[in-house]
N, C-alpha and C positions, 0 to 999 in steps of 0.2 A: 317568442318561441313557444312552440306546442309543446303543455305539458305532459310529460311521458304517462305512464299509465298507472305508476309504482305512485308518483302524488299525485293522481289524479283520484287512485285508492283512498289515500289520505288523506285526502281533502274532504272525498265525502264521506271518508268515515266521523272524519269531524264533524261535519257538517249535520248529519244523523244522528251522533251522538249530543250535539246540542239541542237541536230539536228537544230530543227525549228527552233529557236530564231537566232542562226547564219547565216543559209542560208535566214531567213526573212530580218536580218540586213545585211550583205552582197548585197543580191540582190539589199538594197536599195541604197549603196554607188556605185555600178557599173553601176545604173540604167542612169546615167548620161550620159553614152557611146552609139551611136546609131549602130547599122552595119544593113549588108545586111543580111539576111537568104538567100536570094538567092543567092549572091555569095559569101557566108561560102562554098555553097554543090556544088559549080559550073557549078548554074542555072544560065540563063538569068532573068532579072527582072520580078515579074509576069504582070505587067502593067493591073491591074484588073481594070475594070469601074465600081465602084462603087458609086451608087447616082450623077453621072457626074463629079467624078475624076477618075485621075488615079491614084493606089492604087499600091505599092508594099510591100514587105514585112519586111519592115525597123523596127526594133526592138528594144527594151530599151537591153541594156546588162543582166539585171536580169533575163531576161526570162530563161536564161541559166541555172541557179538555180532553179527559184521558183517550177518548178515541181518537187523537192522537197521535197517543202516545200507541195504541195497539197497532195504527198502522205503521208509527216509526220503527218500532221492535220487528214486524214483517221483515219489513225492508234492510232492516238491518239481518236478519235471519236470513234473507236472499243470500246474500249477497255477502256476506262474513261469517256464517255460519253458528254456531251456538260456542264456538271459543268469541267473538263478535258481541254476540246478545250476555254471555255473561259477563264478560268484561265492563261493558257499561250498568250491567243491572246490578253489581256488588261495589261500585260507584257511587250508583245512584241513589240506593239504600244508604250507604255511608253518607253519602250528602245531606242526605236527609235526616236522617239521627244527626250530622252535626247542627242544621239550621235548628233543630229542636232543642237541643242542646240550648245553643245562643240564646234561643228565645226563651227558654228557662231561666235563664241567668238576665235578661233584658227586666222578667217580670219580676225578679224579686229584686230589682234596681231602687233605690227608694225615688221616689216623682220628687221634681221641682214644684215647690210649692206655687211659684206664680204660672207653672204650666198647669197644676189643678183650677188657680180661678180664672184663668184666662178663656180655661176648657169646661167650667161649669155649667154652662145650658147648650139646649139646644137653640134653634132658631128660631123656635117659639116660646123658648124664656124655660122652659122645663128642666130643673135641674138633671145633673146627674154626673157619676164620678166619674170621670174619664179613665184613670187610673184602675181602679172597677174594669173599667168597659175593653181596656186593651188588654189584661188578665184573661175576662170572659173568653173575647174572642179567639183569643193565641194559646190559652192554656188548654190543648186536649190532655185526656186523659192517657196515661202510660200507657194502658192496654189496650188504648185504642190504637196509639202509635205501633207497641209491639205488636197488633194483630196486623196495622197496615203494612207493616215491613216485613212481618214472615209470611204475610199474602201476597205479598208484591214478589219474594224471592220466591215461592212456590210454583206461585203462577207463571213468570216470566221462562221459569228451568220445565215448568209442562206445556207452554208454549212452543219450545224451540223444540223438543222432543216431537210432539205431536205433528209442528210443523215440517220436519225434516223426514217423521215416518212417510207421512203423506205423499210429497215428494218423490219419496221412493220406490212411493205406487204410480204416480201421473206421470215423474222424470218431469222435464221445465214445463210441462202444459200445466194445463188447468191450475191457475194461479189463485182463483178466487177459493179452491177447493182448501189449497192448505193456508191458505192466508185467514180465511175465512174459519173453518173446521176447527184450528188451531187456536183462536180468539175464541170461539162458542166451549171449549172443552176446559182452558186455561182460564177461563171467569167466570165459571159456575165453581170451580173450585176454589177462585179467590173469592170470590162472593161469601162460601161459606164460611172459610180461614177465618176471614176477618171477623164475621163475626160474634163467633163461637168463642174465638179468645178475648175480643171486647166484651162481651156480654154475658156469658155465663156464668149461670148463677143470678144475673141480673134480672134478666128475663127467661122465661120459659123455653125448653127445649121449641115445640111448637113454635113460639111464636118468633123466634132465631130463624128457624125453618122459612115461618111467612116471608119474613121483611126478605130474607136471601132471593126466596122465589121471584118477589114483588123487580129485585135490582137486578138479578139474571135478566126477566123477560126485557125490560130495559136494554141490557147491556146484549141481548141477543137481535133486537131488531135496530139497534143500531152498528152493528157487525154485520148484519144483512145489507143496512142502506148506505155505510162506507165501502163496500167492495168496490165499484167502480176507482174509490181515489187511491186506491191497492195498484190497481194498474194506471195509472195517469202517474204516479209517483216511479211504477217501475218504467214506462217507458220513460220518463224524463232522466235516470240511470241510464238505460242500456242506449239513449242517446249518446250522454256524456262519456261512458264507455268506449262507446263501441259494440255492437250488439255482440259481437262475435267475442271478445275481452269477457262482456260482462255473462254471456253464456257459462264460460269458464271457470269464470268466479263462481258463480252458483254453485257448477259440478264439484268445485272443491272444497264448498261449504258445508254439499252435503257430505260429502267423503267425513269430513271432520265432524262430523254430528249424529254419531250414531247409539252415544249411551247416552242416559237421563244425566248424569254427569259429567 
């Protein structure tokens, strides 16, 4: 039997709403890992002078994901509106404060002692405390967490904002405009969220500045070169829909999203 179009709603809200919540929580457990983007693609460092440093393109691991996650939040802003995008985003924050939680309490577990010798070298005979090494990696710092969760909720509530204004100018065209617009406006401001509350005091106004700039242009030319999958995700919806169903949906999402809260 054809499923009607009330769970067919529900389905993929679910189905959206997983997306995000795991690539949101993942990103943030990898986010620990720093690499090169330049020599991922095997460039030379960019050594960019920004505000009087030198700036390269050194990256938290999650980046790798979160785009994503910007386009599931889109899609979900299509088509559920920003009662939709917050519902999942005060979720997903809570999610994620609790996995940190756990892992808080994981790391001050006391270790099995035959898991310490079992786990004492590496593969080349190299000591080292395993114990140690899963602290290191798991243990961020509080205010890194706090700036990533009041950057995540800031961002995501000027996301849906921005993407709904937009909307209001184009009506259902021009999808890349607020899809797009609204990704470029909502992470430059999380960009800086984060890390003004992680770091200051730590580091220098300026140089809070640089590294923002350095993870903007990142996070802006990769909003540039996801739009296409902005729309290959919406027509794979307005198929499942119903073009004319999921028109509708949109109109009422915007209707619903018209203050910052």
């Amino acid at each position: 039997m054809e499923a009607t179009l009330e769970v067919k709603k529900h389905r993929l809200f679910i189905v959206l709403c997983g997306i995000f919540l795991t690539n949101a929580l993942v990103a943030e457990m990898i986010g620990v890992k720093i690499f090169s983007a330049e020599s991922t693609v095997g460039l030379a460092p960019a050594n960019l002078n920004i505000l009087g440093f030198t700036m390269d393109f050194n990256l938290t691991a999650g980046v790798i994901i979160w785009p994503v996650v910007f386009i599931t939040s889109d899609l979900i802003n299509e088509y559920f509106g920003k009662p939709g995008v917050k519902r999942i985003s005060y979720l997903t924050a809570a999610l994620i404060a609790y996995a940190f939680l756990v892992i808080f309490i994981t790391m001050n577990l006391p270790p099995a002692a035959w898991w310490l010798d079992a786990n004492s070298s590496d593969g080349a005979g190299n000591y080292f405390n395993i114990d140690f090494a899963f602290n290191k990696i798991f243990g961020q710092g509080q205010r890194i967490i706090l700036g990533s969760l009041t950057a995540f909720i800031i961002g995501q509530l000027t996301d849906v904002f921005v993407f709904q204004k937009l909307r209001a100018i184009t009506g259902p065209k021009k999808l890349w405009m607020r899809a797009t617009g609204s990704t470029l406006v909502s992470q430059a401001i999380d960009s800086f969220v984060v890390l003004f509350i992680a770091f200051a005091g730590v580091f220098s106004t300026k140089q809070i500045i640089a590294i923002g700039i350095t993870n903007y242009i990142y996070k802006f030319v990769v909003a540039i070169v996801l739009t296409p999958l902005i729309y290959f995700g919406h027509n794979l919806i307005d198929n499942y829909l119903g073009k004319e169903h999921a028109l509708r949906m949109s109109d009422e999402a915007a209707a619903e999203s018209q203050r910052f809260l």
